[in-house]
C-alpha positions in Angstrom: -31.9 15.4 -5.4 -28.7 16.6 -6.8 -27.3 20.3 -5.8 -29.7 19.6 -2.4 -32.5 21.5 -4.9 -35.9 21.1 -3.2 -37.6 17.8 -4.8 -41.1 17.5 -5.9 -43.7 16.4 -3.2 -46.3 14.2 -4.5 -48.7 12.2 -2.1 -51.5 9.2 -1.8 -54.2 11.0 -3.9 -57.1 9.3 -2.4 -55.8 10.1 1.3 -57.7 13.5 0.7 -60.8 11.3 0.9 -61.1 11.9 4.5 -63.5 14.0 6.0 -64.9 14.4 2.4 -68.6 15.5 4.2 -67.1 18.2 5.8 -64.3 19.5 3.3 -67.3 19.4 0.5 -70.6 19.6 2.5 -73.1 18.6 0.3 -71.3 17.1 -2.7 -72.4 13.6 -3.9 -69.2 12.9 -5.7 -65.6 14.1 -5.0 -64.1 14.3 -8.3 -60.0 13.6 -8.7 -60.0 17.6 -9.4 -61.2 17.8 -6.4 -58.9 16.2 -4.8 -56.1 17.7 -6.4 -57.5 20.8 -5.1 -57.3 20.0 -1.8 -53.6 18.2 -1.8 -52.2 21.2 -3.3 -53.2 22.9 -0.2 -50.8 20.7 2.0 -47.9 22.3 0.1 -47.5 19.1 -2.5 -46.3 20.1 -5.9 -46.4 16.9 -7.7 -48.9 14.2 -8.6 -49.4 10.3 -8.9 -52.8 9.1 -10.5 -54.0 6.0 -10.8 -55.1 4.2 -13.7 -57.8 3.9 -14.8 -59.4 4.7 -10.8 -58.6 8.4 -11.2 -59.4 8.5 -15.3 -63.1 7.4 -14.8 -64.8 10.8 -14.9 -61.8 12.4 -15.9 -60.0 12.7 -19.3 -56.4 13.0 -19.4 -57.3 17.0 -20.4 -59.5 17.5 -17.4 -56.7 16.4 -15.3 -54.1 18.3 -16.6 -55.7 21.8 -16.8 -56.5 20.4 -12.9 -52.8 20.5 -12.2 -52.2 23.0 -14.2 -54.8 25.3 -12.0 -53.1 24.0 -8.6 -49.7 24.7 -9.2 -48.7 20.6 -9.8 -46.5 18.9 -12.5 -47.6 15.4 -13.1 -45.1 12.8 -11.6 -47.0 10.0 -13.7 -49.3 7.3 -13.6 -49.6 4.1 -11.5 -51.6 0.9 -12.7 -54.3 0.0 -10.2 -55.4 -3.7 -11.5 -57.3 -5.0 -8.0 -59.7 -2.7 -8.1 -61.1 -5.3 -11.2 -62.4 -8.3 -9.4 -61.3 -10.4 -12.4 -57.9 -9.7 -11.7 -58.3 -11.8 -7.9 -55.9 -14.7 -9.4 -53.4 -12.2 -10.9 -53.0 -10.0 -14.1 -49.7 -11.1 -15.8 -49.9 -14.0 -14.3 -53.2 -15.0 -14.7 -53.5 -18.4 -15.9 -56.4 -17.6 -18.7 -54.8 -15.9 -21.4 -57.3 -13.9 -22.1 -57.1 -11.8 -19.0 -53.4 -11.3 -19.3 -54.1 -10.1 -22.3 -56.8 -7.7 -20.9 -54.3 -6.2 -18.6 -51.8 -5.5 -20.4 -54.2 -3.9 -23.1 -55.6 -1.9 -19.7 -52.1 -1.0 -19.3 -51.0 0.3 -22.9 -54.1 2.5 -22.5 -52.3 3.7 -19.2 -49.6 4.4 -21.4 -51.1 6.2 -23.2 -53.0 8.7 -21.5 -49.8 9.4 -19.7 -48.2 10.5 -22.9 -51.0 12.4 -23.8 -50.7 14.4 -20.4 -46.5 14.7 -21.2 -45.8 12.1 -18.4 -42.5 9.5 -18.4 -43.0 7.6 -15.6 -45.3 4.4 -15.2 -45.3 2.2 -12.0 -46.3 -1.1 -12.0 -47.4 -2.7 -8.3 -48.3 -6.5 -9.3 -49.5 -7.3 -5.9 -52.2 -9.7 -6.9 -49.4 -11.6 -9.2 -48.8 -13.9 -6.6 -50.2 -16.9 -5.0 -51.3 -18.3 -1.9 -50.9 -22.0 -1.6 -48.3 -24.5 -2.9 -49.3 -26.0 -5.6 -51.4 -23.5 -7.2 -48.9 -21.7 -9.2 -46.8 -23.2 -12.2 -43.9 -21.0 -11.1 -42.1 -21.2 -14.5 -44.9 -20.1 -16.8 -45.8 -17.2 -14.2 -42.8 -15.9 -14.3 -42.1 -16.3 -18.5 -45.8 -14.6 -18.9 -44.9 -11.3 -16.5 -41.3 -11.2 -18.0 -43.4 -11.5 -21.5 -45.7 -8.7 -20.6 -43.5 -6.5 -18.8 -41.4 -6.2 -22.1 -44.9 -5.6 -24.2 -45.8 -2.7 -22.0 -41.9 -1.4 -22.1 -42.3 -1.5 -25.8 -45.3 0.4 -26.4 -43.7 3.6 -25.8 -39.8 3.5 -25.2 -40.0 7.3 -24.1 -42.0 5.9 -20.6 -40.1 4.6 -18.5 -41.7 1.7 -16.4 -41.2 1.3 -13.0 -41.3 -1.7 -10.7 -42.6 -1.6 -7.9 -42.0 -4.5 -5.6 -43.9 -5.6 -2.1 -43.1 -9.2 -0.3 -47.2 -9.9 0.1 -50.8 -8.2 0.5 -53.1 -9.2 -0.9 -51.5 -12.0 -2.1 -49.8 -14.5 0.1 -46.9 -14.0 -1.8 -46.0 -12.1 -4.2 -44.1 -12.9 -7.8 -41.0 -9.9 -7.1 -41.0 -10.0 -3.2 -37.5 -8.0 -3.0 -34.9 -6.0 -4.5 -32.9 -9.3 -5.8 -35.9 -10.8 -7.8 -37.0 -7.6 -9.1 -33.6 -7.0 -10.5 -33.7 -10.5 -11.8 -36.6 -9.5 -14.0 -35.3 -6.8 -14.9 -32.5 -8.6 -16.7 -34.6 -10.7 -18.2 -36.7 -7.7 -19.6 -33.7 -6.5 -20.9 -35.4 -3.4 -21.7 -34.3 0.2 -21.6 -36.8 2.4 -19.8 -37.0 0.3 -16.9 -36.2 0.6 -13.1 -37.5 0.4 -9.5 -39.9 2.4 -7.7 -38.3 1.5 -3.8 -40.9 1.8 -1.2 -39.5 2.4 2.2 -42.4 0.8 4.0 -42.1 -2.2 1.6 -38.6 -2.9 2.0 -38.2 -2.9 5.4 -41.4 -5.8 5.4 -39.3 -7.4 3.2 -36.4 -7.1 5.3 -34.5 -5.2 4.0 -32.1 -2.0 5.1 -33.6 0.7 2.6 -30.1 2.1 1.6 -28.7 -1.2 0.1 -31.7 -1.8 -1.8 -31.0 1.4 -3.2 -27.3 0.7 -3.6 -28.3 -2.5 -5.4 -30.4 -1.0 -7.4 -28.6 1.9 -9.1 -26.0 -0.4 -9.2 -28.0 -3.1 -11.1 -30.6 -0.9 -12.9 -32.3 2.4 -12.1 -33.9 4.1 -9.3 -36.8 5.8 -11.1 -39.2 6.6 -7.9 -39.0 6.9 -4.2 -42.0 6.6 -1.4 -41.4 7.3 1.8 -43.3 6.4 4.4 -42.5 4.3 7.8 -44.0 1.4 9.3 -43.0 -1.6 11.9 -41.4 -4.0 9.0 -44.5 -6.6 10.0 -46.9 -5.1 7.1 -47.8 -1.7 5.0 -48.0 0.9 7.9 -47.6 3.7 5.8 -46.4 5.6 8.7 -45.5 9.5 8.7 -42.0 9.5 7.2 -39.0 9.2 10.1 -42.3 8.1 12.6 -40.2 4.6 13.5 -36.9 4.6 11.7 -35.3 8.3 11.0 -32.0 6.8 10.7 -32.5 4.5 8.3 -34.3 7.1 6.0 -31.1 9.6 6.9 -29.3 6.5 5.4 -31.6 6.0 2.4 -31.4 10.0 1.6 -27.5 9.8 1.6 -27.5 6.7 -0.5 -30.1 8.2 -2.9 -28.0 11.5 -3.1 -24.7 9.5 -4.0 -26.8 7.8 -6.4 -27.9 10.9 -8.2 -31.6 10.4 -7.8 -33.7 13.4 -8.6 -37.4 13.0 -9.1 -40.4 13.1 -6.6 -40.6 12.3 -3.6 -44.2 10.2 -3.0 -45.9 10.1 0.3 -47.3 6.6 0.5 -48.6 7.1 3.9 -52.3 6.0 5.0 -53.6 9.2 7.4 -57.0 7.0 6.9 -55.8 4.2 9.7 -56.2 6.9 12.2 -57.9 8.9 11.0 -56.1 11.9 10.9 -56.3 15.3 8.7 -54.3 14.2 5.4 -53.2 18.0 5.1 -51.9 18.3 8.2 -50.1 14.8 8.0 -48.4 16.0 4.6 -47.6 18.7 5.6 -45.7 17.2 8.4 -43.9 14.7 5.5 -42.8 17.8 3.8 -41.5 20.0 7.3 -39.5 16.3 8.3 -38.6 15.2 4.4 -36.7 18.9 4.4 -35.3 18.7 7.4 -33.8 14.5 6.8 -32.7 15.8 3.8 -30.4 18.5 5.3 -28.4 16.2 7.6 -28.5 13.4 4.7 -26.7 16.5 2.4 -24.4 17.4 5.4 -23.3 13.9 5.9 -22.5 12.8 2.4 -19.0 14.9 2.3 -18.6 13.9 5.8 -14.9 12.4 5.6 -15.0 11.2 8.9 -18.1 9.1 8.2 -16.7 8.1 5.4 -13.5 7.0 7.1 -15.3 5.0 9.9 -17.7 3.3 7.3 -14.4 2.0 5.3 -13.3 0.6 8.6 -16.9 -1.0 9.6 -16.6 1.3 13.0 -20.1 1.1 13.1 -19.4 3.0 17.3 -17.6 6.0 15.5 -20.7 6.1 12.8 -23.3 6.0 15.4 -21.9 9.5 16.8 -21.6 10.9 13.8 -25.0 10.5 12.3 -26.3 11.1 15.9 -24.7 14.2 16.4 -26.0 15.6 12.9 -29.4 14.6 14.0 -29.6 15.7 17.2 -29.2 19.4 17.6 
C-alpha cells in the first residue's frame, strides 16, 4: 500500500454462490466464470482461485480470458486439499507416504497452472495437517515431512512465491503452524526464498494474537506476501464484515502494514453465507470501510504525536489520538 495508491480488492470466490437460483434462474451449473462475473460487479478488481476446486471445468485459459473480460488481475492461487476425503488425516503430514506424495504432486500442478495464467503468489492453508488426540501424531516426523514438502513445492518454481497461511484449528483440533511464531519457525527451517505469510485477521485474533505484531513479526522475520481482512469474536472463523468488531485493531494492522511496505491485494475472507446476506452488497461494504480504514491508517503513520506517546507506552495519549482520527 505504498504512496496510499488504491490496493487490489479480491474476495471469497464461492461467496457469490448465494442466491445462485435467482442471480442465474434456470442454470444447472454456475461455472467459476460465472462467478467472476458476478464479483466484479461488487467493485473487486482482483481474484483468488482455488485449486484444483475452481480448475475443474475450467482451464487456466478459460479463467484468464474470464478475468480478462471482467476487468480483474489474477491475485493467485490457493491450494484446497479437504475438499479430497483422503486428505481427512492430513496432506504433508499424512502418515502414508503415498498421499503426501499425492499432495504435493496436486500442488506442483497448482504451480503450474498459476504460471501458466502469469500468477506469483501460491497460499498454502494446511488446516487438516493437524491432529486431534494426544498420542496420534509423531510430532517430530510431522513436522520434518511438511518442512520437507514445503521446500519441494518452493522449488518447483522459484519465481512463485508460497505463502503460509496459518489458523490455530478447524477442522483439525489442532493444527501443525497454529501462530505467527511456529510459522516463522518453519519458515527458517525451509530456508527458502519465495516464501512468506499470508496473515489472516480473523485467524490471528482466534489465535490470540494483536494483528499488528503478527505483522511486525513477520516482516521482521520473513515476508508479508498476502493480507485477508475480515472480523470475527477471536472464539472461531467469523469471517465478519471488515472493522464489524474490532476497527481499531485493523486501523492498527493498516498502519503496521503501510510502515512495512506491503502492497498487494487486499482479500475479503468474509462468509456473507452465515447470514445469509447479498455477497455484493457485503463487498461492497468491505471496499466503502477498507478505503475509508485506510485513510486514517495513512493519516496516522506521520502522526509525531502518536509516535511520541507510543515511545513512551502512553497508551491514554494514544487512545485520543487514534480516536479522534476515527471519529469525525
Amino acid at each position: 500500500m505504498q504512496d496510499n495508491a488504491t490496493p487490489r480488492f479480491a474476495a471469497r470466490l464461492n461467496a457469490f454462490k448465494i442466491g445462485a437460483a435467482d442471480y442465474w434462474p434456470g442454470r444447472n451449473i454456475v461455472t467459476t466464470s460465472d462467478l467472476l462475473a458476478r464479483a466484479a460487479t461488487a467493485g473487486l478488481t482482483a481474484a483468488d482461485l482455488n485449486y484444483p476446486d475452481h480448475f475443474i471445468s475450467d482451464t487456466p485459459a478459460d479463467l484468464t480470458r474470464a478475468l480478462d473480460d471482467n476487468g480483474m488481475v489474477l491475485n493467485g492461487l490457493a491450494m484446497r486439499y479437504y475438499t479430497d476425503p483422503g486428505y481427512k488425516l492430513g496432506a504433508f503430514t499424512h502418515p502414508d507416504a503415498t498421499v503426501r506424495r499425492a499432495a504435493i504432486d496436486e500442488t506442483k500442478r497448482g504451480l503450474d497452472a498459476l504460471a501458466e495464467m502469469g500468477g506469483r503468489l501460491m497460499t498454502l492453508w494446511m488446516g487438516q495437517d493437524g491432529f486431534d488426540y494426544s498420542f496420534q501424531m509423531d510430532y517430530a516426523r510431522a513436522w520434518d515431512d511438511t518442512i520437507a514438502a514445503m521446500a519441494e513445492v518452493a522449488d518447483h518454481n522459484p519465481q512463485i512465491d508460497i505463502a503460509l497461511e496459518y489458523k490455530p484449528n478447524e477442522p483439525r483440533a489442532f493444527a501443525l503452524m497454529p501462530d505467527a511464531a511456529t510459522t516463522l519457525l518453519a519458515l527458517r527451517d525451509i530456508g527458502r526464498q519465495n516464501t512468506g505469510v499470508t496473515l489472516d485477521f480473523a485467524h490471528v485474533l482466534y489465535a490470540d494474537e494483536m494483528p499488528a505484531f503478527a505483522a511486525a513479526l513477520v516482516a521482521r522475520h520473513s515476508k508479508i506476501l498476502g493480507v485477508h481482512l475480515n472480523d470475527g469474536y477471536g472464539k472461531w472463523d467469523n469471517g465478519l464484515m471488515v472493522g464489524a468488531v474490532h476497527p481499531v485493531q485493523t486501523v492498527e494492522l493498516l498502519v503496521e502494514l503501510e510502515r512495512a511496505g506491503y502492497d498487494g491485494a487486499i482479500y475479503f475472507d468474509t462468509f456473507p453465507d452465515h447470514s445469509g446476506l447479498d455477497p455484493v452488497e457485503e463487498a461492497r461494504t468491505n471496499i466503502e470501510v477498507v478505503n475509508r480504514l485506510r485513510a486514517i491508517a495513512s493519516g496516522l503513520v506521520g502522526d509525531a504525536d502518536l509516535r511520541a506517546a507510543i515511545a513512551r507506552q502512553d497508551a491514554p495519549l494514544a487512545m485520543r489520538l487514534v480516536q479522534a482520527a476515527m471519529l469525525r
